[in-house]
C-alpha positions in Angstrom: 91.1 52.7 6.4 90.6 49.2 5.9 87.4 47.1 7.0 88.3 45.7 10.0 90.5 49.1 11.7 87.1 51.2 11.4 86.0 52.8 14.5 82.8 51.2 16.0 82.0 54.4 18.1 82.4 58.1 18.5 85.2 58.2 20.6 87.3 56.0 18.2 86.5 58.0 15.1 87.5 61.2 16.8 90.6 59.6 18.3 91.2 58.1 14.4 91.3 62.0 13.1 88.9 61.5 10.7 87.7 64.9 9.2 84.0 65.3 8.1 83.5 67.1 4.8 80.5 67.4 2.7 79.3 65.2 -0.7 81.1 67.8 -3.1 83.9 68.7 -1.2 84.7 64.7 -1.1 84.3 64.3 -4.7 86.5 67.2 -5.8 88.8 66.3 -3.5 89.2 62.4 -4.6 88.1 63.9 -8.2 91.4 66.3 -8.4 93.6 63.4 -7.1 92.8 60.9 -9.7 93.1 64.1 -12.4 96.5 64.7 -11.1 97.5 60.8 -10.9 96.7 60.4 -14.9 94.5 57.6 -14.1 90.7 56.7 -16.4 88.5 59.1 -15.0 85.6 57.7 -16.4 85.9 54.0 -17.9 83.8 52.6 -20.2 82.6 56.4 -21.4 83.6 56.6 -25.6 84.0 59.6 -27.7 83.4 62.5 -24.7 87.3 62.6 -24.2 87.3 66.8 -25.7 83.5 67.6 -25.5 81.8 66.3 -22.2 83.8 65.0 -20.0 85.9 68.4 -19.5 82.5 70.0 -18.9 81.7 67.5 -15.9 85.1 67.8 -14.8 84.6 71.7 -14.7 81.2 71.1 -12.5 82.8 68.5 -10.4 85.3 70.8 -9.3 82.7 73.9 -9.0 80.7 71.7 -6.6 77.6 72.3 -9.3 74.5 70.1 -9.7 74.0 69.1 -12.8 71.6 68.2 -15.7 73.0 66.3 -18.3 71.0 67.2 -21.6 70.7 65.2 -24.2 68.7 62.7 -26.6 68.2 59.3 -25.8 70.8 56.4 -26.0 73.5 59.3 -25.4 75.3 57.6 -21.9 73.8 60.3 -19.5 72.5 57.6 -16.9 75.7 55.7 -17.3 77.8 59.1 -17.2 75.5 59.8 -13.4 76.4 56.6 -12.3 80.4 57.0 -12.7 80.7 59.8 -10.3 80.0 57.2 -7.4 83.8 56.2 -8.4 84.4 59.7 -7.1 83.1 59.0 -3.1 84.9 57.6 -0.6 85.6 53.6 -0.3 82.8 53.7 3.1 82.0 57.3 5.2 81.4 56.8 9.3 77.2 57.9 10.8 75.7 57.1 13.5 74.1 53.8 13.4 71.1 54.5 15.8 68.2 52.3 15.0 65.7 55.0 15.1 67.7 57.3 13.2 65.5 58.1 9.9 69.1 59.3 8.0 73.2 58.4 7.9 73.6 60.9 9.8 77.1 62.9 10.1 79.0 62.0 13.2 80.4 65.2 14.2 77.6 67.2 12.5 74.1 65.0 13.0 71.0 67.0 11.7 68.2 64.6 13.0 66.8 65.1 16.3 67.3 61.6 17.6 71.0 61.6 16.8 71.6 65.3 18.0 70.3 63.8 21.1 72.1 61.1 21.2 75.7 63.3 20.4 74.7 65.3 23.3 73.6 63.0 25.8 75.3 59.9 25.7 79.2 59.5 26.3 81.1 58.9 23.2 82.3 55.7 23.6 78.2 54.4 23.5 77.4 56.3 20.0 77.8 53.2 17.9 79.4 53.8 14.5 78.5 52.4 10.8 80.3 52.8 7.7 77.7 53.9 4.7 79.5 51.8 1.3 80.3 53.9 -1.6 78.2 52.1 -3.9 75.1 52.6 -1.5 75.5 56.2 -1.4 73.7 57.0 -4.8 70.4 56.4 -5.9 68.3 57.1 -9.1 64.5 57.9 -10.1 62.4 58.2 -13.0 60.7 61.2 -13.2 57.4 60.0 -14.8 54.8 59.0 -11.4 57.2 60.0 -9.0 55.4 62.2 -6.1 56.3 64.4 -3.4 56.4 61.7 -1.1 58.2 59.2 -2.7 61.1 61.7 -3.0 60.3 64.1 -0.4 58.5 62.7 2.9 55.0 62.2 3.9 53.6 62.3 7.1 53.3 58.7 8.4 49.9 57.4 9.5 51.2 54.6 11.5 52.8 56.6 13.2 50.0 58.9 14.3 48.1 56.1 15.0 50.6 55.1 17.9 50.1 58.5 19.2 53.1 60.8 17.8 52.0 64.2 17.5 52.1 65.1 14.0 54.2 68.2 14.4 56.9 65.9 15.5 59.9 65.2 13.7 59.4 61.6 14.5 55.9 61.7 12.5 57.4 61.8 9.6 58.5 59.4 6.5 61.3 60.5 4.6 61.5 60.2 0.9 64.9 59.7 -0.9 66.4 62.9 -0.8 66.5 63.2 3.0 68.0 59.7 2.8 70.6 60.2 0.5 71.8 62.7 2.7 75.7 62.9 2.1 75.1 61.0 -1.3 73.9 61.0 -4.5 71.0 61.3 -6.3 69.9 61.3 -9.8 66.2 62.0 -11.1 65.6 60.8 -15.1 63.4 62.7 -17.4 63.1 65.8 -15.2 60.4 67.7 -17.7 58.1 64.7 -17.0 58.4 65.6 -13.1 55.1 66.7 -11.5 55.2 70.7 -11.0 54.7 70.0 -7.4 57.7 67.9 -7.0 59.6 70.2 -9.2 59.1 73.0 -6.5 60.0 70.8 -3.4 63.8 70.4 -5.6 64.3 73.5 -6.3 63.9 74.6 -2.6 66.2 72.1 -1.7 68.8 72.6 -4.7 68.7 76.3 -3.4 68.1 76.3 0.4 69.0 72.5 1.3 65.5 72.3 3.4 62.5 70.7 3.1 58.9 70.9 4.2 56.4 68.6 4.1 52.4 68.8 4.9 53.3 72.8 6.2 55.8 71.2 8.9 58.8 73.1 8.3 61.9 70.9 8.8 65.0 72.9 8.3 67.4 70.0 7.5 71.0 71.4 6.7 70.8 68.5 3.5 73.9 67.2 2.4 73.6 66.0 -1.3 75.2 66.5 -5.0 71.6 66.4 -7.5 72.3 65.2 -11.1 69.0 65.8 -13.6 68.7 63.9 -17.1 66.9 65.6 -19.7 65.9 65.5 -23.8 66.3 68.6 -25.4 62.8 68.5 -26.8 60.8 68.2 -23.9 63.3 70.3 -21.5 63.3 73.0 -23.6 59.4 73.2 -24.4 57.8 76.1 -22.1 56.0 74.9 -19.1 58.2 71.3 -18.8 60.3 72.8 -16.0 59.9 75.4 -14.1 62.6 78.4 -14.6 63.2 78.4 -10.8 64.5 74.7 -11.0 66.4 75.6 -14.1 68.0 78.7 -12.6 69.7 76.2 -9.9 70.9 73.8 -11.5 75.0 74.8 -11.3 76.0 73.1 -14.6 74.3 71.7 -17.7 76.1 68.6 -19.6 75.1 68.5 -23.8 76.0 64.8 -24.8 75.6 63.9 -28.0 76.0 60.7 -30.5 79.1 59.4 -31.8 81.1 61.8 -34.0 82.5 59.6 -36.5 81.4 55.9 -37.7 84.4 54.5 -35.6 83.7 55.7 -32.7 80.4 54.2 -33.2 81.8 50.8 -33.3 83.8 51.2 -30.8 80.9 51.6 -28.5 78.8 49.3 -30.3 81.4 46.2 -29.9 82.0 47.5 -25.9 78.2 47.4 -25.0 77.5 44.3 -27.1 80.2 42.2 -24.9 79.4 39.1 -27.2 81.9 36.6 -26.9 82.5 35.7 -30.5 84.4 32.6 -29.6 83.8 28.3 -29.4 81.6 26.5 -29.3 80.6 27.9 -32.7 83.2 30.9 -33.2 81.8 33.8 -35.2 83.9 36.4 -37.2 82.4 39.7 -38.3 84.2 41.8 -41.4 84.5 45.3 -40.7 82.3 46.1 -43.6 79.1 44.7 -41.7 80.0 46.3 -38.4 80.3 49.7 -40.8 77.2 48.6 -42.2 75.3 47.9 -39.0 76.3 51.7 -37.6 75.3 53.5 -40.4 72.5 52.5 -40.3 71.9 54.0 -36.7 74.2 57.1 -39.0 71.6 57.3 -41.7 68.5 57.0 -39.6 69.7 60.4 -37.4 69.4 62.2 -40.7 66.4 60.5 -42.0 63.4 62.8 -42.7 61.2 59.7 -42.0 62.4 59.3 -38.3 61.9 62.2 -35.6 64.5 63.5 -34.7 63.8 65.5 -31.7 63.5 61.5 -30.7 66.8 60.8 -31.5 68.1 57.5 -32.3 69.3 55.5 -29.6 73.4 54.0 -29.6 71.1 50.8 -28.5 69.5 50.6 -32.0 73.2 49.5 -33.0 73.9 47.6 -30.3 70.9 45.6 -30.5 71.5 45.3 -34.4 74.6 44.1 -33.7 74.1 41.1 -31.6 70.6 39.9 -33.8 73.3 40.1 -36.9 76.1 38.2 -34.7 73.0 35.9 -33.7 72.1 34.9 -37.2 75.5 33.9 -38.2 75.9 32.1 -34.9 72.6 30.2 -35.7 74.0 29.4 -39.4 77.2 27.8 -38.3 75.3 25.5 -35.7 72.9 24.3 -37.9 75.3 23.4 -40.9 78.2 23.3 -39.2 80.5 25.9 -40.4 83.4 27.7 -38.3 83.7 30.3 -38.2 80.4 31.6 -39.6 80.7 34.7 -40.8 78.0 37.5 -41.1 76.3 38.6 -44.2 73.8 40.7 -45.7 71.1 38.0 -45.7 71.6 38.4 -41.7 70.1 41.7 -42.2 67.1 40.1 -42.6 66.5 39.3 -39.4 67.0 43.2 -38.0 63.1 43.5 -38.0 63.0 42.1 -34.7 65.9 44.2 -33.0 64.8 47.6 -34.9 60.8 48.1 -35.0 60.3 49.7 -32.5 63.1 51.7 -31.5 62.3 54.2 -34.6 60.2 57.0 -33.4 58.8 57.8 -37.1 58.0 61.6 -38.2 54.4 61.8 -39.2 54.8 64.2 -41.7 57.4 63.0 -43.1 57.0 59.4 -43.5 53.6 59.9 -45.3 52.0 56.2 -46.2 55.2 54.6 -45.6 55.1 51.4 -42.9 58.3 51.5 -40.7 59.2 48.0 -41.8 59.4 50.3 -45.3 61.5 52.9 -44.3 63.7 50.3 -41.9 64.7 48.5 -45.5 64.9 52.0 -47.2 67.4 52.9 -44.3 69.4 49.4 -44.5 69.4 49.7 -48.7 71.1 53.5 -47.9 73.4 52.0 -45.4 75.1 49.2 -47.6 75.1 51.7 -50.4 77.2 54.3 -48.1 79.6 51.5 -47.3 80.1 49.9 -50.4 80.8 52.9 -52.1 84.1 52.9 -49.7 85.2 50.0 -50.8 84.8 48.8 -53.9 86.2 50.3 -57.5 83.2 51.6 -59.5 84.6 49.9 -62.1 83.8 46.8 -63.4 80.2 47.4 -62.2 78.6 48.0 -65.5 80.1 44.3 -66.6 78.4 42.6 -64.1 74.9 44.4 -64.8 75.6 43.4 -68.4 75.6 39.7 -67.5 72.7 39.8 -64.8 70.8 41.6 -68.0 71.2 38.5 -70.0 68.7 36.6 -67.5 71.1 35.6 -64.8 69.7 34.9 -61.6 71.7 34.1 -58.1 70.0 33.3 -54.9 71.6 33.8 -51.5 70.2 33.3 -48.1 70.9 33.3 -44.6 70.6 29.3 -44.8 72.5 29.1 -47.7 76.0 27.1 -46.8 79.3 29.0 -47.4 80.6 26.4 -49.9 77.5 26.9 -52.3 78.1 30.7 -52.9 81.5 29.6 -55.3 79.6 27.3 -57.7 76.9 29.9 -57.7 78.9 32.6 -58.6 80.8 30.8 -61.7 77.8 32.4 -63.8 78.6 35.9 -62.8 82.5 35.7 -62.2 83.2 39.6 -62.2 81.2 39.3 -59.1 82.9 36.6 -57.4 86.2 39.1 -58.6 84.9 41.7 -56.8 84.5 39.9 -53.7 88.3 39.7 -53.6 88.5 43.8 -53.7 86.4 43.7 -50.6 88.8 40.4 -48.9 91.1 38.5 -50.5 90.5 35.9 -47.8 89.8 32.5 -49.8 87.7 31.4 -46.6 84.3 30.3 -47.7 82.5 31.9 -45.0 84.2 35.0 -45.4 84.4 34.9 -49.2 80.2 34.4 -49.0 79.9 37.4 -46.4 81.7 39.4 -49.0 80.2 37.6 -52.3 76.8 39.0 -50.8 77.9 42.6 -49.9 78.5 43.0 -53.5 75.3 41.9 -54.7 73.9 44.1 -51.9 75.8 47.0 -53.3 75.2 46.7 -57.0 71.4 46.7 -55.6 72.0 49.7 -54.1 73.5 51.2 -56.8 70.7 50.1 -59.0 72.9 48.1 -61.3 71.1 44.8 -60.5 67.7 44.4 -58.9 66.5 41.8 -55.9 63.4 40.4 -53.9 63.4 38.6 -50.7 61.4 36.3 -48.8 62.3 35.3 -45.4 65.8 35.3 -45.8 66.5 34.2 -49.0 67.1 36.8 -51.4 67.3 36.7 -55.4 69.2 38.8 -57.2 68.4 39.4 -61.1 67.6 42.4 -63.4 
């Protein structure tokens, strides 16, 4: 129904045959058609094609609420918000001023527009159309109260004389006014026990009562819950009632595989790599800059009922893009290319965003274990891709008192000249690309440095940057 054909009153929308149905009887109904049509269900979403999504399809087509469980950085907000793609384009209610709710045409649960259904002739109940997109809301759990999501009696209002057992008295929170929508609550173990009770009467009964006043409110609404493991599984976080409600319960997890990883990393980044000063990343240091989110899940000195967040890569990502970008500005080179002296710079993207393990970590700073986790990273990667041999040579000739210094300042066309005292090195820069592009030949120059470090063929100290390499 476009726009401008939409019925502006009741008699229009009955005479347009428009057929009320509830939240989740719309969404498995506009669900199942773009399931049958072969079309994206959920764009944007990365590596949930065989675990998640069939679980949500599942719930979607149970009409279930649902909690999707999982640590952080996992997609579950961005997974709530795709279902809106699942509503209808605009849905008709009655657009009374004084009505509290969009209420259902043909099925109003608010006294005013009950009234108004009854008492007034069709053609003067005026008609709105609610938008898709303002059909679902979201909340985060920590400080929300009963009121905010509930109702409250208003004081104005008493003050101007309404009784407080009225209907009218009241000031509906968001559930009542997503009524025929959506709504989401974030971190549901940090919800107040109060509030907890108030949802799982209206997850199970669809009423709510507020300051004793019953209101018996036939609520129309599809509840989605986020959750960590940790916390929602700890006794006493949720309440079992709320738990035994909820229809369906989503586990997301991280990546499965390093490519995937990128995948998501290089969709959320959205960096346009291009002019004024192009940038061009090898695949080694996106590989590089994932597994370090890879080896951090698995570190003992990070806790991992934390998790590690998909935006620790994403961040990483664009800080290391950032650095090259900065490189080729300032001395002019395009395309600049990333390298491991760029990794320098990760403090700023990464502290932080590592929840460390107490126990684990011992005396250890996190600026410590961030360079122990980048040093595991580059070794994991450069084992891939370079032949072990011919290693031992190049140690041989650092042994002899050779010294090379790199930096994130240093210009491309330098790293040649610098490598003519170590030339094995400057072959094995052509296993990792035979490009003969400076800037790429320097990205790649450096990753074997970085890996014979790693190894523990050579060894190194930094300073802002600039990086030595020696024995």
């Amino acid at each position: 129904m476009s726009h401008h054909s939409r019925p502006s009153n009741l008699r229009e929308l009955r005479e347009s045959g428009w057929v009320s149905r509830t939240v989740k009887e719309e969404i498995r109904s506009n669900f199942l058609k773009a399931l049958s049509s072969s079309e994206p269900l959920f764009p944007g979403i990365v590596g949930y094609e065989n675990t998640v999504i069939p679980e949500i399809n599942i719930a979607l087509i149970a009409g279930h609420d649902m909690l999707f469980l999982g640590e952080k950085g996992q997609g579950k907000s961005r997974l709530m918000r795709t279902l809106v793609r699942f509503l209808d384009d605009a849905i008709p209610y009655i657009a009374h001023p004084e009505a509290p709710l969009h209420d259902d045409p043909y099925n109003p649960i608010t006294s005013v527009c009950r009234d108004l259904v009854a008492n007034v002739p069709p053609e003067d109940v005026p008609i709105g159309w609610w938008a898709r997109d303002d059909r679902y809301v979201e909340r985060l759990a920590p400080g929300t109260k009963f009121a905010d999501i509930i109702g409250e009696i208003d004081p104005a209002k008493l003050a101007g004389g309404t009784s407080m057992s009225a209907e009218s008295a009241l000031h509906f929170g968001l559930i009542p006014r997503m009524h025929r929508g959506i709504f989401a609550m974030n971190e549901l173990p940090e919800l107040d026990e109060l509030v907890q009770v108030g949802m799982f009467n209206i997850l199970e009964e669809r009423d709510v009562q507020i300051r004793g006043y019953p209101i018996r409110f036939d609520i129309d609404v599809l509840i989605l819950f986020s959750a960590n493991p940790a916390t929602y599984n700890r006794s006493g976080k949720v309440i079992p009632q709320l738990k035994d409600r909820i229809g369906s319960v989503i586990h997301t997890h991280y990546p499965e595989d390093r490519d995937l990883g990128i995948e998501i990393m290089e969709q959320e980044t959205d960096i346009d790599l291009g002019e004024p000063f192009p940038v061009i990343v090898p695949r080694f240091m996106k590989e590089i800059i994932e597994e370090l989110s890879v080896v951090a899940r698995r570190s003992k000195y990070i806790d991992q009922q934390s998790g590690v967040s998909a935006r620790f890569s994403i961040a990483n990502y664009g800080t290391m893009i950032a650095s090259a970008r900065q490189r080729g500005a300032r001395l002019g080179e395009r395309p600049s290319v990333p390298r491991i002296s760029d990794l320098g710079h990760l403090y700023s993207s990464s502290l932080g965003k590592l929840e460390l393990d107490l126990m684990g970590s011992h005396q250890m700073s996190e600026r410590q274990i961030l360079d122990s986790l980048i040093a595991e990273a580059i070794r994991n990667v450069f084992e891939e891709y370079v032949d072990k041999h011919g290693m031992d040579e190049i140690a041989q000739i650092f042994s002899q008192g050779v010294k090379i210094e790199v930096g994130d300042m240093l210009p491309s066309s330098h790293y040649s000249d610098r490598l003519k005292r170590v030339p094995p090195a400057w072959d094995k820069a052509f296993e990792v690309n035979a490009s003969s592009d400076p800037s790429v030949r320097a990205s790649c120059v450096e990753f074997v440095l970085a890996g014979l470090y790693s190894k523990e063929k050579i060894s190194r100290s930094q300073a802002r940057g600039q990086i030595r390499y020696e024995t």
